[in-house]
C-alpha positions, 0 to 999 in steps of 0.5 A, a space after each residue: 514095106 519089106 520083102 522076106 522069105 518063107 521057110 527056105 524049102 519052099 522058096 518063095 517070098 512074101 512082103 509084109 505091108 501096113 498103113 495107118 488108119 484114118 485119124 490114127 498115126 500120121 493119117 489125117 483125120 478126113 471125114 470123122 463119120 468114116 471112122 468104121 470099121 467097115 471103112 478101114 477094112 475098105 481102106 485096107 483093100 484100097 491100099 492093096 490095090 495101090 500096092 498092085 497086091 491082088 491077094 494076101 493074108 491080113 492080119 492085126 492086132 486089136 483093132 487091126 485084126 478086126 479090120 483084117 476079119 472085116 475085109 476078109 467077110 467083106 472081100 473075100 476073094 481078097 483074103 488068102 488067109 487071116 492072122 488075127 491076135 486079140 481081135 477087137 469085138 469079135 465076140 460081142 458089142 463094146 461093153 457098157 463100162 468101155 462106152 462109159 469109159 470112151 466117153 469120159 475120156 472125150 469129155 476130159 479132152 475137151 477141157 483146156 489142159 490135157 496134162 490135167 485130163 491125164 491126171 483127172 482120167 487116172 484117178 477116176 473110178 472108170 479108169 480104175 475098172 478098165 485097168 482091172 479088167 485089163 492093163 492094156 485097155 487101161 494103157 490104151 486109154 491113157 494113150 488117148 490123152 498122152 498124145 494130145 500131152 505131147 501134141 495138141 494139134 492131135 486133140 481133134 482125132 483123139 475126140 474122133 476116135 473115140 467118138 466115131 470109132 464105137 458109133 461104128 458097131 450097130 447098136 452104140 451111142 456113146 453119146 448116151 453112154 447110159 452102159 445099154 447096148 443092144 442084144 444080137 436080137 436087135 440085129 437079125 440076130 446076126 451070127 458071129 463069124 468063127 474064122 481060120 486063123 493061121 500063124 507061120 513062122 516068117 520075121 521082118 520088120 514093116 518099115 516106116 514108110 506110111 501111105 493115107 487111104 484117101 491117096 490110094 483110093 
């Protein structure tokens, strides 16, 4: 955590805070049915607390910035203000080919060699459409099996995320991974929220100190 000021005339100081998700960065893996959403954003309000922070802006990127939203719709009185960059499913469930693509991903991670699943992956068909539809997702999932290349004590928290993470949204099983999700009509037509976003001019650099949820909660 940092401390940096605002803009000078105002005077005033912020500090910027972040934490890794469970099974995510040096977070442990815990309770592989707590990869939701709806937990981290829980988490998040749990390491706020742990910080003595009673308000803040919250924000991310991704995945991050849905978090973020999370906990402002579920804490609200929590949340000053949001930044959100690219918010993950923010304007609808994971698309069919995204399903498909988490779950090859797992099937390929259960194999013994990860150096094979990374070539395998690359040269699949669904990588081929992920990465055209967007070079980040496609990176993304590489991601997935080049840190288990790296690490293969990393193998079981890969399988999680990517098994747990879409079971997450209502609607989604990716066990199936048939490319059916349901319409918000499944849902009580659930509305989509439309939040605020706000963007100020602050700089700093979040340090390398990283706090687990489950010591904060």
């Amino acid at each position: 955590m940092q401390r940096f000021d605002q803009e000078p005339q105002i005077g005033s100081q912020r500090f910027l805070a972040a934490f890794d998700f469970r099974a995510h960065g040096a977070t442990q893996l815990g309770d592989p049915e707590k990869l939701r959403l709806d937990v981290f954003a829980d988490d998040l309000v749990a390491f706020m607390d742990h910080l003595q922070i009673e308000t803040a802006v919250l924000g991310g990127i991704s995945m991050g910035a849905a978090v973020a939203l999370q906990a402002a719709l579920r804490h609200p009185e929590r949340c000053v203000a949001l930044v959100l960059c690219r918010p993950a499913w923010l304007n609808g469930y994971m698309s069919a080919p995204a399903i498909a693509a988490y779950a090859e991903v797992v099937r390929l991670l259960r194999e013994p060699s990860p150096e094979s699943a990374l070539q395998r992956l690359e040269k699949s068909d669904i990588y081929r459409v992920i990465a055209t539809q967007s070079a980040d997702a496609g990176k993304s999932l590489l991601g997935q099996i080049r840190c288990v290349v790296a690490d293969p004590n990393l193998r079981e928290a890969a399988v999680a995320r990517l098994q747990y993470l879409p079971m997450g949204q209502p609607g989604l099983d990716l066990e199936s991974a048939d490319g059916s999700t349901r319409t918000n009509s499944d849902h009580g037509n659930s509305e989509r929220p439309d939040p605020s976003v706000l963007f100020r001019p602050w700089s700093g650099w979040c340090d390398s100190r990283r706090v687990d949820p489950e010591a904060c909660t």
